[in-house]
C-alpha positions as CSV (number, residue, x, y, z in Angstrom):
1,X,96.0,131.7,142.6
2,X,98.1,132.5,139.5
3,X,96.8,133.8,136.3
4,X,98.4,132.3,133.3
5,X,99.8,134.9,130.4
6,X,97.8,133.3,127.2
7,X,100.3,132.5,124.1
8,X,100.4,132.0,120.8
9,X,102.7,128.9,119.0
10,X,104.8,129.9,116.3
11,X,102.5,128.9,113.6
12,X,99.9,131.6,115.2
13,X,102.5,134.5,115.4
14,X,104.0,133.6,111.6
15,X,100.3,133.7,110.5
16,X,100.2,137.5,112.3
17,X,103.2,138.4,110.9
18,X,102.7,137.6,107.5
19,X,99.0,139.8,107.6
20,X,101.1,142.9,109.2
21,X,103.6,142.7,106.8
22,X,100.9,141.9,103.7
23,X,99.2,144.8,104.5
24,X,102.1,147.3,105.5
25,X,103.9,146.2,102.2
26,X,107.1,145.0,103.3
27,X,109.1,142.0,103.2
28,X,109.4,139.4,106.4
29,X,112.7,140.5,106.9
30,X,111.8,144.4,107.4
31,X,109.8,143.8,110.5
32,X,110.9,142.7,113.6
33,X,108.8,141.7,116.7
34,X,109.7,145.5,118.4
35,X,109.8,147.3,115.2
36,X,107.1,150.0,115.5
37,X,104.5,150.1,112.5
38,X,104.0,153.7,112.1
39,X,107.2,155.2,113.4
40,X,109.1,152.4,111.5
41,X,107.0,151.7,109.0
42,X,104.7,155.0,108.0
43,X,101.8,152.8,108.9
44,X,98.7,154.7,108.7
45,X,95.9,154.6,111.3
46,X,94.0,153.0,108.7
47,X,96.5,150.3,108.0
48,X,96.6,150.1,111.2
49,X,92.3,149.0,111.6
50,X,93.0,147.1,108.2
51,X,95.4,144.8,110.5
52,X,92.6,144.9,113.2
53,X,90.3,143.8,111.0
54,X,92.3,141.2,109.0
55,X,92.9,139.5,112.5
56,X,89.4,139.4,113.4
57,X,88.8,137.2,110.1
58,X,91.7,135.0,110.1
59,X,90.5,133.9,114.4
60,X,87.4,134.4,114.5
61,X,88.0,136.9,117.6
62,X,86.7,140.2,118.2
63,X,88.7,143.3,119.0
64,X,88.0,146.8,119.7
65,X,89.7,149.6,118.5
66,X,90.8,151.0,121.7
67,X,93.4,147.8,121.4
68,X,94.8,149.8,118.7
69,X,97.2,151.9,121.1
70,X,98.8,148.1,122.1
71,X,99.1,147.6,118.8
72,X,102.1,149.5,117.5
73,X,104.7,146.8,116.9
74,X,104.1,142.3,116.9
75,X,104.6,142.0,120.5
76,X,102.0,144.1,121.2
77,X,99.5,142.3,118.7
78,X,100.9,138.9,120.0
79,X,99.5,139.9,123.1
80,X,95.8,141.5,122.0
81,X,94.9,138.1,119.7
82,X,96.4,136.0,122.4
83,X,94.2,137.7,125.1
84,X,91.0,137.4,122.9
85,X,91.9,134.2,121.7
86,X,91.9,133.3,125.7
87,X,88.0,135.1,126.1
């Protein structure tokens, strides 16, 4: 039996991006998808639950703050909305 790895479409990870980089203050441009947000950025821990939060809101899904230590750069958030999304 194979498991499938959930996803997002493009749309869904530009809409991501834009809240990281809304609420870290920085332009598109200055983030990539490995960037890391607070060795990187100087993103606080609560910038860090302000991003957590802001997801929640724009998906409707719920995530706990232990998915906080995935979520230092976009891959790593691509992967916690895509595997609540998939819930």
């Amino acid at each position: 039996m194979t498991t499938t790895v959930p996803t997002l479409d493009d749309s869904q990870k530009a809409e991501i991006r834009d809240i990281v980089c809304d609420i870290l203050e920085l332009e598109l441009d200055e983030v990539s998808e490995t960037s890391r947000f607070k060795e990187e950025h100087d993103a606080d821990s609560l910038r860090t639950i302000e991003i957590l939060a802001s997801l929640e809101r724009t998906f409707g899904i719920s995530l706990k703050q232990s998915e906080l230590s995935r979520m230092v750069n976009l891959v790593g958030v691509y992967a916690v909305v895509a595997e609540a999304k998939a819930q």
